[in-house]
N, C-alpha and C positions, 0 to 999 in steps of 0.2 A: 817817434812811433812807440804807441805804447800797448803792451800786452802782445801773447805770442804770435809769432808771422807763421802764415798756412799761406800755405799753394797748391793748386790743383792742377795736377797732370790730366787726369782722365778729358779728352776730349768729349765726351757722350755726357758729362757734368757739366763741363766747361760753357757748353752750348744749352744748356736746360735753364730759361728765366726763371723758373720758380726755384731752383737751387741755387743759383746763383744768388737771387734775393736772400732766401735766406742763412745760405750760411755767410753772407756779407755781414746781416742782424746781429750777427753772433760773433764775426771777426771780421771788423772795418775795412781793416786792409789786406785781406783778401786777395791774392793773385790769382789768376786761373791761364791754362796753356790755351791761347789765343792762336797757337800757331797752325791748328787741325796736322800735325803731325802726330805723330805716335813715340813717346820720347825713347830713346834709352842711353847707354853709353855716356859718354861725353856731355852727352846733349842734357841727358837727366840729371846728369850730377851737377849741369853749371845750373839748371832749372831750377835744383833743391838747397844749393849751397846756402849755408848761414840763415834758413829756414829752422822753427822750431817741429811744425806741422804739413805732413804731408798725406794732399788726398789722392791715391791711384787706381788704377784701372789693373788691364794688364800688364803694368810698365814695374821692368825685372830689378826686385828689391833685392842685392846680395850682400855678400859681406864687403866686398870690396867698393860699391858703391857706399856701403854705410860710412866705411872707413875714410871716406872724401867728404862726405857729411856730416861732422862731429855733432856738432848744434841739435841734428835729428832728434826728437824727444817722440814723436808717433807716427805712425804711419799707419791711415785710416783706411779700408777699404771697401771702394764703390764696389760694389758685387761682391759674390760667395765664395770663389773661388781663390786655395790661398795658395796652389803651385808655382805660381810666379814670386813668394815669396820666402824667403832664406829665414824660417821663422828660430833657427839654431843661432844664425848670425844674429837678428833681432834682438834673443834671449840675452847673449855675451855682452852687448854692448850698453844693454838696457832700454831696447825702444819698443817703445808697448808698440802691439798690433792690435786696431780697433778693428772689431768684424764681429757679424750678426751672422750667422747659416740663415740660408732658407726663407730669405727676405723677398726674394723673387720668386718662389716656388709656383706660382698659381701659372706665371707669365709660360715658362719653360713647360711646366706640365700640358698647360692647353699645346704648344706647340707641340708637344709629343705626342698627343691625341690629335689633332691635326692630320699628325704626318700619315699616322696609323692607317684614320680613315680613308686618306688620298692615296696610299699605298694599296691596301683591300679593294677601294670602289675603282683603282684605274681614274681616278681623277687628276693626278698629276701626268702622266706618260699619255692619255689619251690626249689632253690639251697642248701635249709636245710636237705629236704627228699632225695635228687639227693646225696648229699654229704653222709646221715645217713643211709641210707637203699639202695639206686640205683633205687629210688621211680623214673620211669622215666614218671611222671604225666604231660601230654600237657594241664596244665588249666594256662591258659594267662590273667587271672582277667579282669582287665576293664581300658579304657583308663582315665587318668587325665584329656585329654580336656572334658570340658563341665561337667562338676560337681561342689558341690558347697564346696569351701573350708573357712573355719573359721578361720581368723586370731582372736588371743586374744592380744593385745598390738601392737599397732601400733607406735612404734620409727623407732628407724634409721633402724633393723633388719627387721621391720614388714612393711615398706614402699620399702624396697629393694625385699622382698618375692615377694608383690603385683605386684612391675613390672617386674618382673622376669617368673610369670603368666600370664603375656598379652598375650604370642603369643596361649594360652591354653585353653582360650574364656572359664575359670571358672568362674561359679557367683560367686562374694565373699563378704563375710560377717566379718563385722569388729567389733573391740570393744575397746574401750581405755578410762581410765578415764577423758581423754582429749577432749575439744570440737577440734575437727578436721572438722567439717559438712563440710566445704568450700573445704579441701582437698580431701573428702572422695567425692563429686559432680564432681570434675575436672578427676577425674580418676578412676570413672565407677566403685567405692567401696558403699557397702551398708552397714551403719549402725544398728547395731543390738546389744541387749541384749545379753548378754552371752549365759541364757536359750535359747535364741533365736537362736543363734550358736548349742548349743548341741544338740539341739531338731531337726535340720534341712542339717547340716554339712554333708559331706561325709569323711571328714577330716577335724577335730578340733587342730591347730599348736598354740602352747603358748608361745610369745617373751615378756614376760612380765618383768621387774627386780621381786628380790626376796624380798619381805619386810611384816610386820605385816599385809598389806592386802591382799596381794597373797597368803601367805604360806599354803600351805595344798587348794587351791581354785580349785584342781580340785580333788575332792573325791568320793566316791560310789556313792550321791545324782545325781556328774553331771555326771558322766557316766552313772547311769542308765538314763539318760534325753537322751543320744546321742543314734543313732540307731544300729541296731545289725550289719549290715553291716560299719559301720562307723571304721574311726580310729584315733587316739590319737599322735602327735606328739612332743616330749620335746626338744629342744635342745636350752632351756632358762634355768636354775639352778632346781635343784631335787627337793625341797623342794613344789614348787608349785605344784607339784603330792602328792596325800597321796601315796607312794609307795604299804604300804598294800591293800588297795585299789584297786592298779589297779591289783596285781597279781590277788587276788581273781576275778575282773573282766572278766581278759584274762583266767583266769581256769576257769569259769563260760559261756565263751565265750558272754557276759553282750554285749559286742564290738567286732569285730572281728579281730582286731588286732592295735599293737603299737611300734612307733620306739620313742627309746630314745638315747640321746647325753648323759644325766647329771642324777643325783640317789640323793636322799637326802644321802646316803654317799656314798664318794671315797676314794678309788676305790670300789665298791661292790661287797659284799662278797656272797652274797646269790642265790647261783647258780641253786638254783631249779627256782627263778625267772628270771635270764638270759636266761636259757634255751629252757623256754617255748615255743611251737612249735609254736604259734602269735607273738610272739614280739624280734625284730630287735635292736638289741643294740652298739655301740659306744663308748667309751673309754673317754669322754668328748673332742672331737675333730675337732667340728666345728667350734672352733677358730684357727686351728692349720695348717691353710692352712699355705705356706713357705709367702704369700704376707699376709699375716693376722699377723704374728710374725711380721715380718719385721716393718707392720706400727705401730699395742701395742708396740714394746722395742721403736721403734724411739721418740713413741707420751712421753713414761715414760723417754726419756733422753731429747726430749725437758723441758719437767715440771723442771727437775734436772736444768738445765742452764737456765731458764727464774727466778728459782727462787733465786737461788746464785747471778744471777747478780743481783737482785735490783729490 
């Protein structure tokens, strides 16, 4: 066999013919996880062992898996998101991380506008009663334009949302660890406090990455700050929800309802809280558009060939 050996964890690549082709084009012999499981443990480290190249999904990069993988020279990833990865461990050992931000933005932005609208017009919750009982309730909620919506993280996700809102003439309310003021001037975005989002939002949408300063960042405290008519939208990683948290919430009706993409775990099992008659749930699939694969496997086989060659 000659030149370096790649495998592919991510199942969602694994199963995509046009990725499969070509990052075959580019590395003959190519493995890909066949198994439609989700790897980790054990199972990952015998998947990646004596590998030079590895393409992943969510599947947990640490140090202690590196340290069973000597051979590892990269680890490319399909998507944006890098909290499943131990990028300290990566650094020590020397294995590059191939990643692109913002390669999916357009896919997860429409589903956050999506969600918005089904939240405002009662399009989702009215098609829940319609469906469960033959509830055939004409309440048409409220329009999206002219309201004020709260972005929390403003990257590549949270700058695509905001012009995606223009034609909507929402006031919007921003927040980013980031001085952005220059950006947030040119395009009619107001800077604000968090509190200052929850306190005043009609919808609160979170594109934040997942890391020791987000995690658990939006809990009972910020939801009881947002108003009862308000709503909560996720489709940035679970963890920045306390998930108990918001069921009690939406049972409590603290909020008046929430859509979420992502759960602090997947798939989620806990079906009294999917079910709940407030909140709109997803499958983690707002990167999952057919143009959103296409550009994550491309951006994770460019990384694979920029880094073998040199």
């Amino acid at each position: 066999m000659s030149g370096p050996v790649v495998k592919v964890a991510s199942r969602s690549f694994s199963k995509n013919p046009v990725l499969r082709r070509e990052i075959t084009g580019a590395f003959p012999e190519v493995a890909f996880n066949e198994s439609g499981a989700t790897l980790s443990g054990d199972g990952l480290v015998d998947f990646f062992k004596g590998i030079q190249g590895a393409v992943i999904g969510l599947e947990p990069i640490t140090g202690e898996f590196l340290d069973q993988c000597p051979d590892l020279k990269i680890v490319s990833k399909y998507g944006v998101g890098l909290d499943s990865v131990d990028r300290e461990a990566c650094d020590a050992r020397g294995v590059a991380i191939g990643w692109t931000g913002g390669v999916n933005r357009r896919g997860v932005a429409e589903m956050a506008l999506c969600m918005m609208i089904g939240l405002m017009r009662n399009i989702f919750f009215s098609e829940r009663r319609l469906l469960g009982d033959g509830n055939w309730e004409k309440d048409g909620g409220t329009h999206l334009s002219g309201h004020t919506v709260g972005i929390i993280g403003v990257g590549f996700i949270g700058k695509d949302l905001a012009q995606l809102l223009r034609p909507f003439g929402c006031r919007i309310l921003v927040n980013d660890i980031i001085d952005q003021a220059a950006y947030y001037d040119e395009n009619g975005l107001i800077e604000a406090s968090k509190e200052e989002i929850f306190e005043n939002a009609d919808i609160v949408t979170v594109h934040t990455p997942l890391d020791d300063s987000t995690r658990g960042m939006i809990d009972m405290s910020a939801l009881r700050r947002m108003k009862e008519t308000a709503y909560l939208i996720n489709v940035a990683r679970g963890g920045i929800v306390e998930q108990a948290d918001l069921k009690q919430a939406l049972k409590e009706r603290i909020i008046a309802g929430a859509a979420l993409d992502v759960f602090e775990v997947e798939p989620c099992d806990d079906v009294e809280f999917l079910t709940l008659p407030n909140l709109y749930c997803t499958p983690h699939t707002g990167g999952s558009a057919e143009e959103s694969i296409l550009a994550m496997g491309r951006s994770a086989i460019g990384h694979l060939v920029q880094h073998f060659k040199g």
